[in-house]
Structure formats: structure tokens, C-alpha cells
C-alpha positions in Angstrom: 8.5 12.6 0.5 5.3 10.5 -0.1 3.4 8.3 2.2 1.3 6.1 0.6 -1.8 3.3 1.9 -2.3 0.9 -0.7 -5.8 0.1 0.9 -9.3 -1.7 0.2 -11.4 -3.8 2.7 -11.9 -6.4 0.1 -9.3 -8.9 -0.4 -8.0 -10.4 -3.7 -8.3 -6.6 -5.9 -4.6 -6.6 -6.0 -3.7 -4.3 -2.9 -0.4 -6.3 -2.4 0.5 -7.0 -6.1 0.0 -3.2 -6.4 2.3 -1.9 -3.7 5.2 -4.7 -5.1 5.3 -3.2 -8.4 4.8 0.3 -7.6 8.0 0.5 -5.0 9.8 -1.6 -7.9 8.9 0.9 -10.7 9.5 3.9 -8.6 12.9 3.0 -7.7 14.2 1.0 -11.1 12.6 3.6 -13.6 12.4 6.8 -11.5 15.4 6.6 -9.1 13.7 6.7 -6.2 14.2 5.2 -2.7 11.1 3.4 -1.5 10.1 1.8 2.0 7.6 -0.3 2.0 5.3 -1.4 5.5 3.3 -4.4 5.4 0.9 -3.9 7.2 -1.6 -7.4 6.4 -0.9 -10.1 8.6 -0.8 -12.7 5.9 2.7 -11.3 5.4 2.5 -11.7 1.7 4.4 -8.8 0.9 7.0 -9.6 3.5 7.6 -13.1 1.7 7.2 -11.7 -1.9 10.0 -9.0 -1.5 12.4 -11.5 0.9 13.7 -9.3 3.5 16.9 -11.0 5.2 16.5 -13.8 7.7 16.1 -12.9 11.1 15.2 -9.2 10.7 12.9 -7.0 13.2 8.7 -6.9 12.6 6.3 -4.2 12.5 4.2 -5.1 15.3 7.4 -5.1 17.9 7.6 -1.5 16.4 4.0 -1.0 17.3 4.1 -1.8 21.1 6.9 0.1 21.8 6.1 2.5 24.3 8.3 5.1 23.4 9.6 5.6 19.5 12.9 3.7 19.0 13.9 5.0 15.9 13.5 2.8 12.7 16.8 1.9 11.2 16.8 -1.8 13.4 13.7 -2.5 11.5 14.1 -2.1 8.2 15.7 -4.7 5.9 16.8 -4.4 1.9 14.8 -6.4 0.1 15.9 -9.3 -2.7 13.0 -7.5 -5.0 14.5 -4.5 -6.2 17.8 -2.1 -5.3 16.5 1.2 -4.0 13.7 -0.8 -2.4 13.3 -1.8 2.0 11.0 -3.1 3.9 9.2 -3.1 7.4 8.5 -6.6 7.5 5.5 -8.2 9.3 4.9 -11.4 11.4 2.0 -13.4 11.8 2.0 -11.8 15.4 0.6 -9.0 13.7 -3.0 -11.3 13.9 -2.8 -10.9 17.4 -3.1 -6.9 17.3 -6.5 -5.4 16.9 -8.0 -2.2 17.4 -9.4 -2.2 20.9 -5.2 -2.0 21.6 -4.9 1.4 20.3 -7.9 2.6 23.4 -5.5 0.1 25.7 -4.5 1.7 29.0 -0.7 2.7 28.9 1.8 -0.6 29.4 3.5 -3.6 27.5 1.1 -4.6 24.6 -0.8 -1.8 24.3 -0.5 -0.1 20.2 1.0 3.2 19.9 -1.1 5.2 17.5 1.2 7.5 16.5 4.4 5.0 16.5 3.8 4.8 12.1 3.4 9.1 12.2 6.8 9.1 14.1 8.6 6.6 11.5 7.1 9.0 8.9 8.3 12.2 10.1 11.7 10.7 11.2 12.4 9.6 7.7 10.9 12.6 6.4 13.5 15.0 8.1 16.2 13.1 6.9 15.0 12.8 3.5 16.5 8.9 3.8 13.3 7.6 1.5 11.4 9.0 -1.7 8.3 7.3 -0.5 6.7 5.3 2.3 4.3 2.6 1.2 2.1 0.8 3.4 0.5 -2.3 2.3 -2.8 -2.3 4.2 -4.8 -5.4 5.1 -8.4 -5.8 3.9 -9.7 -5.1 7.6 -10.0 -1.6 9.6 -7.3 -2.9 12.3 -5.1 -1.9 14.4 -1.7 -1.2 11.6 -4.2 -0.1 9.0 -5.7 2.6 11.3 -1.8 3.7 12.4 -1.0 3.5 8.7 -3.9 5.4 7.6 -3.0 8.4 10.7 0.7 8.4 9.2 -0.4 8.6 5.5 -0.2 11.6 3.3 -2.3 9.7 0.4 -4.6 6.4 -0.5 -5.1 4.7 -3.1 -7.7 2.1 -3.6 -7.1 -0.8 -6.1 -10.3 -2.1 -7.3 -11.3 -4.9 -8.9 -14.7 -4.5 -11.1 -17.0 -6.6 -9.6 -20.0 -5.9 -7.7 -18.9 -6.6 -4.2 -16.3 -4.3 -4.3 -18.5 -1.7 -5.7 -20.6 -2.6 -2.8 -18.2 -2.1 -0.3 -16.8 1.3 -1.9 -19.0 3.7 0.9 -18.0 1.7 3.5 -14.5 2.2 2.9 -14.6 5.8 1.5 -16.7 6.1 5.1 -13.3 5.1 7.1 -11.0 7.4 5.1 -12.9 9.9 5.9 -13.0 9.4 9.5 -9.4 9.0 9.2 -9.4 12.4 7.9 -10.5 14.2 11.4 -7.7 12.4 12.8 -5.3 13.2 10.0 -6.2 16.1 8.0 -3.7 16.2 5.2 -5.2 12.2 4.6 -6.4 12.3 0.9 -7.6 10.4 -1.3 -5.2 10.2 -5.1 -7.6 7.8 -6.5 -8.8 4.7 -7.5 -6.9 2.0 -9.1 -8.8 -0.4 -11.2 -6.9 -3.9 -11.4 -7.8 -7.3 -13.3 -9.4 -5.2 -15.9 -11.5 -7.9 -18.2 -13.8 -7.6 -21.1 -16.4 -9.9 -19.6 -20.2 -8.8 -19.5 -20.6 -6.5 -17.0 -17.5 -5.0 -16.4 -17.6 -1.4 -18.8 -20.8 -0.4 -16.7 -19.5 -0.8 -13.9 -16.2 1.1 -14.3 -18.9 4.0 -15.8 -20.7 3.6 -12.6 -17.2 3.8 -10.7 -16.0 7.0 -12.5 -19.5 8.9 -11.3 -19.2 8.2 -7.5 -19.0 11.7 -6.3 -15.6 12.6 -4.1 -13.8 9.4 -5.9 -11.2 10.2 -8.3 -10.1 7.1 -10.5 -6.6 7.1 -12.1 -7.1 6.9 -16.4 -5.0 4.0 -16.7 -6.4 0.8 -15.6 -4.6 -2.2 -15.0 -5.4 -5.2 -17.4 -5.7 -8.6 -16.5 -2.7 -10.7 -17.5 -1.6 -14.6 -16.7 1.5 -13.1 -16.2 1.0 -11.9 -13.1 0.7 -15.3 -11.2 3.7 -16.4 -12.5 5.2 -13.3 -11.4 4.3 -13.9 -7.4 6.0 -17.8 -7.9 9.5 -16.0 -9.2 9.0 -13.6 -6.6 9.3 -10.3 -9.4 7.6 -7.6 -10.3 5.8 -8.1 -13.2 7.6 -5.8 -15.0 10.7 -7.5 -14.7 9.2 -10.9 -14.8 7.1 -10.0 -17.8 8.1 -6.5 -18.9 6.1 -6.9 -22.2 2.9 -8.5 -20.7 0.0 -6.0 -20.2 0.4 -6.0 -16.5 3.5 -4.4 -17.1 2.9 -1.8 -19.3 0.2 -1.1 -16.9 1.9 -0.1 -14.0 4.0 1.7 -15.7 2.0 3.8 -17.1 -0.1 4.1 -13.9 3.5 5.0 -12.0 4.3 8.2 -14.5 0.4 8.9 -14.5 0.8 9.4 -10.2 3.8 11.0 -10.7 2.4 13.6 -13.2 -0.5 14.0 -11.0 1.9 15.2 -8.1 3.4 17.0 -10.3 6.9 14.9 -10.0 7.2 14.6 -13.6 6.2 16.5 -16.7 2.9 14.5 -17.8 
């Protein structure tokens, strides 16, 4: 069993858009079972999946004082079969970091509550993968996710500020890592891939950072895709031909062969 951060402190590279289509590939093409944690307070993932009405939230879960187990929290999801969800709330706004230093007692964040839903569904094998959907912000849920995690993976979008804000956030995963030593880093994920000027030198200048590995495949840019987040589908079922598509696809079997889940 994987657990996965989908994770960059910039918003709008496609952290959300990423984590959507990977669950959906992984459990339509690959036969997996898939969790996925939203983790960003905008609850975008939460609304783009549609987990049913009245469900439990991530942070309840998170100031629980003692581990309740993680069945009452989890909801299928419209998206895909094979595919649940830890849905958030926009209480989760409300939780920052300072919480997880909190003295002991109702509202404080339980650092490890995230670890503990890892290990639990871990032992009894009842998920293929754990994906958390990480807000663009070192909080509070993306520091728990980040201490449950096994692997990150950063989708990028070539520009300069989020070139720019690559140390920064290579910085926090390694900080992470004292906290979480089997935290690495599978790689970079670039999205929105353009031809526009600029954008070839700076994916050269991304493939030499030193300690970054980026994935071959890159994700292209596709009109596709925002029709794809009004139907509420992965783009590969909305749009199974467009270049978005094929894409993730081929980004899913490339992180599969990298684990070595599937013959390359």
C-alpha cells in the first residue's frame, strides 16, 4: 500500500486535477482501491468527486483526541467505483499549525491522527493507495498528511514563480523527512505543458535541480480539462482521446513501473 501527497505551495499547477485523475486511473485501468484525503480547505476535491450528503469531515477526524477508527469517515464517491473519499469542510480554514503545538484538549490537532488512518488501513490491506490532496500552504492537514505519507509528488506548472518557489518547498519536505523518514520524494509532475516562449528552458532548468527527480511524461495542456471539472469526470473519461488524457495515463503506468507495480 501507497500513501501519496499530491503537494505544491503554489496554487493553480493542477495539485487537485492531478490527484482526481490519478485515483480514477488507478482504480478503472489498474484495479486498484484508492482513498483519497482532501486535505485543502477550498474542498474542491470533496465537490469534484461528490461524496454522499451528510457524510463525516477530515478535520472532525483531526481533533479527535484519541483515534476513532476511519470507516465513519469515508464515503464512495460518484467519480469512479473502486474510488472513496475523506471529505473536507470549510472548517478545515479554521485549523492551522500553531494547533498541532496546542496543549492536550478539545480543538487541539492530533499529529499523528493521518499516520494512524494510514497504518490502520494498511494492516488490513482495505486500500491500494492513500492519496492526500494537499493545500498550497504548509498547515496544519498538510503537515499531518506529509508525517503519514510514504511519497510526494509535486505537480508543476512551467512558469517562473513556481520555479521560484521550488527550494522553498523541497525545504519543507525535507524537514518533514526528520519527522518521517521513509517521506520521499517520486518526483515532479509537470502539468499545463505549452509551447509558448519560455517554457522548454525552463523544464531544462527543472530537470537539473539536484535531489529533484521529474517523471518523463509531462502533462499537456488541453481545453478539455475545464470542461472536465463542470461534468465532474476525469478527464479521461470525459475526454479519453484529448491529450490530458493520454497524459495521465501514461504518467499512471510510468509511477507504477517506477515502483515496480508493473512491467515498464
Amino acid at each position: 500500500m501507497k500513501a501519496i501527497c499530491i503537494m505544491n505551495l503554489k496554487g493553480g499547477v493542477g495539485k487537485t486535477i492531478t490527484a482526481a485523475n490519478m485515483a480514477a486511473i488507478l482504480a478503472r485501468d489498474h484495479g486498484k482501491k484508492v482513498l483519497l484525503v482532501d486535505c485543502d480547505s477550498q474542498c474542491n476535491l470533496t465537490w469534484f468527486v461528490g461524496p454522499e450528503e451528510g457524510c463525516r469531515t477530515l478535520p472532525e477526524l483531526l481533533t479527535k483526541p484519541v483515534f476513532p477508527g476511519y470507516e465513519s469517515y469515508i464515503s464512495w464517491t460518484a467519480m469512479s467505483a473502486g474510488v472513496d473519499i475523506l471529505p473536507a469542510d470549510a472548517s478545515l480554514m479554521a485549523l492551522d499549525a500553531s494547533q498541532l503545538l496546542a496543549a492536550p484538549g478539545e480543538g487541539r490537532i492530533h499529529a499523528r491522527v493521518l499516520s494512524d488512518l494510514v497504518d490502520t488501513v494498511r494492516k488490513r490491506k482495505a486500500y491500494d493507495f492513500v492519496i492526500f490532496d494537499c493545500p498550497p500552504a504548509f498547515n496544519a492537514a498538510a503537515a499531518c498528511a506529509l508525517r503519514a505519507a510514504d511519497e510526494v509528488i509535486i505537480p508543476i506548472k512551467l512558469d517562473a514563480f513556481a520555479l521560484l518557489g521550488m527550494d522553498n518547498l523541497l525545504a519543507q519536505i525535507k524537514n518533514m523527512q526528520r519527522i518521517n523518514p521513509k517521506l520521499r520524494l517520486a518526483g515532479a509532475l509537470i502539468t499545463m505543458r505549452t509551447r509558448a516562449d519560455g517554457v522548454d528552458a525552463a523544464e531544462q532548468q527543472l530537470r537539473s535541480v539536484q535531489g529533484l527527480p521529474v517523471f518523463q511524461r509531462v502533462i499537456r495542456r488541453s481545453s478539455k480539462v475545464d470542461g472536465s471539472t463542470f461534468d465532474r469526470s476525469p478527464i479521461t473519461v470525459f475526454s479519453p482521446k484529448s491529450a490530458t488524457g493520454i497524459d495521465y495515463r501514461r504518467f499512471v503506468r510510468e509511477y507504477l513501473s517506477q515502483e515496480g507495480l508493473i512491467d515498464g
